[in-house]
C-alpha positions, 0 to 999 in steps of 0.5 A: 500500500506504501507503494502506491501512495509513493506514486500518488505523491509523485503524481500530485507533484506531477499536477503542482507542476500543472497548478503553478502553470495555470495559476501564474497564467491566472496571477499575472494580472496582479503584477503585469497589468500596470506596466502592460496597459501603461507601456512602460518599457518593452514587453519583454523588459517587463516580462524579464523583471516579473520573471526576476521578481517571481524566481527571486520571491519563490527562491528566497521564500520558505514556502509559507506551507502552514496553511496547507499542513493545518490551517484548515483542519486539525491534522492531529485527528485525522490518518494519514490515509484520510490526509491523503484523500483530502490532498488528492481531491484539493489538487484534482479540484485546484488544477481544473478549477484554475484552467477553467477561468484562464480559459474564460479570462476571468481572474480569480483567487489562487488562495481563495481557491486553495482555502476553500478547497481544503474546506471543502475536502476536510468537511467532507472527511469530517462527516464521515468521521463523526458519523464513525465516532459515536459523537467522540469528535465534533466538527469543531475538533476537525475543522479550523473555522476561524481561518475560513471566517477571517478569509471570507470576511478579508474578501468583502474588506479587500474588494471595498477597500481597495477600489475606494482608496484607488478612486481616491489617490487617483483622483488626488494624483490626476488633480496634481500632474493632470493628463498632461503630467509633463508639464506639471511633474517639475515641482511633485515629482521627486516626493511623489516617486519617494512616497512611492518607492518608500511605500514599494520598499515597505511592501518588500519588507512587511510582506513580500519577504517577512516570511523569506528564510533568511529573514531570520534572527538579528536580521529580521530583529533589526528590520523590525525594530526599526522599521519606523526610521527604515521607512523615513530614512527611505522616504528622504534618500528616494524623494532626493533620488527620484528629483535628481534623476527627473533632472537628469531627464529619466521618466520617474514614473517608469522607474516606479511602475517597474520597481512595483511589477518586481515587487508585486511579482516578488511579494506573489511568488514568496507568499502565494506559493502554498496555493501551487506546492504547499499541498503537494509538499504536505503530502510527500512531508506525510508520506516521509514521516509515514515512512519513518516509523518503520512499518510500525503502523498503517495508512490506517491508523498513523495520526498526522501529528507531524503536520502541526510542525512549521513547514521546513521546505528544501531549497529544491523544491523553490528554486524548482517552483520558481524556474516553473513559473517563470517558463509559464509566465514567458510561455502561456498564452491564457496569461495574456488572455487574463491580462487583457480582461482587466486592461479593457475594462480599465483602459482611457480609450474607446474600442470595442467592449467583452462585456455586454450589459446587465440590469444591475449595471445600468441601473448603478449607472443611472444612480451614480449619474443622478448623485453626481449631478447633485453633488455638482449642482452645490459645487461653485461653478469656478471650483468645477471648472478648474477640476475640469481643467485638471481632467482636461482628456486632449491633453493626455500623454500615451505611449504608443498604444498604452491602454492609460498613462503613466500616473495611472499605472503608478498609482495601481503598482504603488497603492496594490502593494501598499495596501497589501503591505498595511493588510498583512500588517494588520494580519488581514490575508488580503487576496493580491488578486482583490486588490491588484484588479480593484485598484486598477478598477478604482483609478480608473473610474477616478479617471473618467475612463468609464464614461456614459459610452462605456460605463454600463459595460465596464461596471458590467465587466467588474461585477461579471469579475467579482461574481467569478470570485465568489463563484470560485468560494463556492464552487471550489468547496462544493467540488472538493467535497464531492470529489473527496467524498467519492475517494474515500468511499470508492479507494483505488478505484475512485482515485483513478476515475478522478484523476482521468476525468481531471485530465481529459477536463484539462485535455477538452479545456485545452482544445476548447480554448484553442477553438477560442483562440483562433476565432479570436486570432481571427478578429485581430486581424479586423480590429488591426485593420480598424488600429491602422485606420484610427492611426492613419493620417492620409485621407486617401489611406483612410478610406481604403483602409474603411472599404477593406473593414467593410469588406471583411466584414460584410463578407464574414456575415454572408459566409456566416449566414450561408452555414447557419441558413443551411444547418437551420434548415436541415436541422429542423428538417432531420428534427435535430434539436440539438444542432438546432440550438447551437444554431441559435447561440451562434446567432445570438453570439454573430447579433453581438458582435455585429453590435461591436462592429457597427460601433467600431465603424463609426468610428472609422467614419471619423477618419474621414474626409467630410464630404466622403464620410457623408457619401461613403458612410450612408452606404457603408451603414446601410450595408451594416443593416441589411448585413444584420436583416439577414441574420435576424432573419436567419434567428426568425426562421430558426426559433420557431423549427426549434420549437416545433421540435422541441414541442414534438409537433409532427415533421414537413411531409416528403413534398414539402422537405423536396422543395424547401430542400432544392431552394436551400441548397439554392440560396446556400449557393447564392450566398456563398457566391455573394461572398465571394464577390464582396471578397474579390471586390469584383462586381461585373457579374453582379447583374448576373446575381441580382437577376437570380435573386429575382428569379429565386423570390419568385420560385419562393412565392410559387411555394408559398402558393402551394403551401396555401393551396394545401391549407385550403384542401386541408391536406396537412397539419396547420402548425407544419404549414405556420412554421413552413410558411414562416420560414419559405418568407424568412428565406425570401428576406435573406434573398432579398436583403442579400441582393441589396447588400451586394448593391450597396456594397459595390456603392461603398467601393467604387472609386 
């Protein structure tokens, strides 16, 4: 039996090896989000320095594996046996549970993830053994309560905290240097960068390296007797420093954010360690203690009194961790992803939004709207003025393609350590996940960044973001009790089915994500074409640029429209009601995003020349709107086939599946044809088109004709003839507003 536990600790190293993957992909928004969205130095520089900051953080850190050995239960009361069972299901859950949100995008919470998990798991134990004891254990001797109390409490704290103290420095920060932070750095520069490399060095010290194995003895002593003249001392020798070096014309702000993005990195890799290793280390510091006693007693009946020990961690096993998370930093792909998710919903520009809207976003959009013009009716009109000259938005200074400015993403580094820092203080186990994203929420609504254009959205995309971390909480217990459970019960062979279902959900998640990938890869290359217009300043290249976008876009919605007509129609035709939903979620996906590309268009307009954006613009909105008639069309003909399968309602009769079939494959050839014309911008055969669009309406009306003449003899069931009907004039306005498009669209590219 010894055995087999050896190769299940291997292979819980195995998943550690998976856990500190997805979980740096999932972590780096902590600490590259503000040097990412502010351009502060190259990718790469920025990339180099979290890596620095993560190998030093994981290398130099004692793991803080406490947590995972007895914060969360009482390993005194339980075997080694069930120890391991609650191990393996925490990791199973973990590694799955991660990879999901990387692939959805959605930060989360590793500790979150990892606390509740070991609930999860330790609750499901502990009932089993209460239930064996004969009311000799209660849950209160098993369970450490007080942790998960503190860990829940410390997220509702962390996420107020946080964003209300980012909207405040950054609002106090934007009145001071403005957008045009050039012009007013001369006289605050040099204090503002020694507040915030004092407050970064105080970061360092209370909470990325407290816990670090050589912050011990007269070290640690010294540094903690001390820390008040370290901190005023740091403060005068930075704020001279930082003045000197804004003499000698280097950007202050930069020094800044990247001296924050290796601390955070640091602080991340030395602390948040225990959510990737600290289980598998306690698994194999189990098994060596098992080990010791000789063959002396058995899985069974070996208490795991060692784990109250502190954790004493090899150096090997850090420096390990550390080069794992760093290849995964430079490496994973689901790391830009999440990081992207915060960057939009931060960023100073316009541009195309992730996030829809929602009843409660617009409902606090309009509260806020309604308080703001309150609060600003009693502010005097001179005081109002000047703050709005303080928030003058033309003046603002970007770096190339920066998602925000400099003061803004020094504020997010500075803020985000320091209120961890005072929270670790305090002895309050804040989430840097929390609190890196609400800070970066926070500046940015103090920002005016959320706009009304934009507001509904972003504040839709936040909450969407902190339901996913509660949502973690949830579902991180329920799936570790279940899955500890099930171990327990089912031994060896539970253990094998769960570990081959956690690896073909990672397998499908990886495949999945790839799927998502590409057509994502696939929208880049349009929006890389709506980057150029907006940048372009030749009037000429403008308008090539808009027609090329227009192409593109009218051409995918007709290739789109060929599959989904064809599908709609024989899945109601084979009664495929399961072909005929994924119909209907792509069109709802395809009415989306044509929503985002209508308001992307406008945008383009802009870059215009005035009398070409009147002429070329009717044309190219007009495309627009007869592109999306025929996908409503499409949804209007495919919604009432799913329900009449789905009701079970009789099928079309032989004649009517012939003739509706011969004018689909018909229609499917038309389009696609159409396509192909918009593709090539080649329109001297378009006559030809147009002609058959003629003759394919009048074919239509002839089987609607028909169809009418077999209602009147009553030959056939009246629902079948409502839907055929329905969907014989849905195939007419696909036809129809085909043909205009194709008329509109050689309007919009002719010279």
């Amino acid at each position: 039996m010894e055995t087999f536990y050896l190769f299940l600790i291997i292979f819980l190293f195995v998943l550690a090896v998976f856990d500190l993957s997805v979980g740096v992909s999932n972590d780096a928004v902590n600490f590259l989000n503000s040097a990412i969205g502010s351009k502060a130095a190259s990718f790469k520089v920025i990339m180099v320095i979290a890596a620095i900051g993560i190998f030093v953080g994981a290398s130099l850190s004692n793991g803080m594996m406490d947590i995972a050995r007895h914060g969360i239960y009482q390993p005194q009361h339980f075997f080694f046996s069930e120890i391991m069972c609650i191990l393996l299901a925490v990791m199973l859950t973990d590694v799955v549970l991660l990879d999901i949100f990387n692939s959805l995008g959605m930060p989360t919470s590793t500790t979150v993830s990892l606390v509740f998990e070991l609930l999860g798991g330790t609750v499901a134990i502990s009932l089993i053994k209460i239930a064996n004891s004969n009311g000799a254990l209660q849950l209160g001797d098993l369970l450490n309560t007080d942790k998960a109390f503190t860990v829940i409490l410390a997220i509702f704290l962390s996420v107020a905290i946080a964003f209300f103290f980012g909207a405040i420095v950054q609002y106090i920060s934007r009145l001071i240097f403005t957008f045009n932070y050039k012009k007013h750095a001369t006289y605050f520069i040099g204090l503002f960068g020694g507040l915030a490399a004092t407050s970064i060095l105080y970061f360092m010290l209370i909470k990325g390296l407290k816990e670090s194995s050589f912050m011990e003895g007269d070290l640690k002593t010294m540094i903690y007797s001390n820390t008040d003249t370290i901190v005023w001392g740091a403060l005068i020798f930075f704020t001279i420093l930082m003045q000197i070096l804004h003499w000698l014309k280097v950007n202050v702000f930069k020094v800044v954010i990247l001296l924050g993005t290796f601390a955070l990195a640091l602080a991340f890799a030395g602390n948040d360690l225990v959510n990737f290793i600290g289980v598998p280390l306690a698994g194999y510091s189990s098994y060596m203690d098992l080990m010791a006693q000789g063959g002396t007693t058995t899985t069974d009946t070996f208490l795991m009194e060692s784990l109250l020990e502190p954790a004493k961690t090899p150096w090997y096993f850090l420096v390990g961790s550390g080069l794992v998370m760093v290849i995964a930093l430079a490496t994973s792909k689901k790391a830009h992803n999440v990081v992207k998710t915060s960057l939009d919903l931060s960023r100073q520009s316009e541009g195309n939004e992730n996030f829809g809207t929602s009843p409660v976003a617009r409902t606090l959009v309009r509260t806020c709207n309604n308080i703001s013009t309150t609060l600003l009716s009693v502010v005097p009109p001179r005081a109002k003025d000047w703050i709005d000259s303080r928030f003058n938005n033309n003046e603002i200074i970007l770096e190339d393609k920066a998602s925000f400015d400099l003061v803004r993403a020094s504020v997010n580094v500075v803020l985000s350590g320091l209120l961890i820092a005072v929270g670790t203080s305090l002895k309050l186990p804040l989430s840097t996940t929390y609190v890196a994203f609400m800070v970066a929420m926070g500046s940015s609504l103090a920002d005016r960044a959320w706009g009304r254009e934009s507001a509904v959205y972003r504040i839709t995309g936040v909450l969407s973001v902190i339901g996913g971390w509660f949502i973690t909480a949830g579902a991180a217990f329920t799936i570790c009790f279940l899955v500890a459970l099930l171990i327990h019960v089912g031994g060896v062979a539970a253990m094998a089915a769960m570990v081959g279902l956690a690896v073909y959900m990672l397998i499908r998640s990886h495949l999945a994500y790839r799927k998502k990938m590409k057509k994502e890869a696939m929208q880049e290359e349009v929006d890389s074409t709506i980057s150029k217009l907006r940048e372009t300043k030749d009037k000429r290249e403008a308008l090539s640029l808009f027609r090329e976008h227009s192409r593109e876009e009218l051409c995918n919605v007709l290739n789109f429209a060929s599959d989904a007509f064809n599908r709609s129609v024989h899945g109601f035709m084979d009664e495929n009601l399961r072909e005929l939903r994924k119909v209907m979620i792509a069109i709802e996906e395809k009415k989306s995003y044509l929503k985002q590309v209508k308001r992307v268009g406008t945008l383009g307009v802009t870059q215009l020349e005035h009398d070409i954006a009147i002429d070329k613009g009717l044309y190219y909105y007009q495309g627009n709107d007869f592109a999306s008639e025929i996908v409503f069309s499409i949804r209007r003909l495919t919604e009432p086939g799913k329900e009449h399968v789905d009701n079970h309602f009789s099928p079309l009769c032989e004649v009517q599946k012939e003739d509706f079939g011969k004018m689909t494959d018909s229609i499917v050839s038309f389009l696609n044809r159409s396509a192909a014309m918009i593709e090539s911008n080649d329109y001297h055969r378009m006559d030809d088109l147009i002609a058959e669009s003629v003759d394919l309406l009048a074919k239509l009306t002839l089987l609607k004709k028909e169809e009418l003449k077999r209602i009147q003899g009553q030959s056939g069931s009246t629902k079948v003839s409502m839907v055929y009907l329905n969907m014989v004039q849905e195939a007419q306005n696909v036809v129809a507003f085909t043909a205009n498009l194709l008329k509109v669209s050689r309007k919009f590219q002719k010279e």
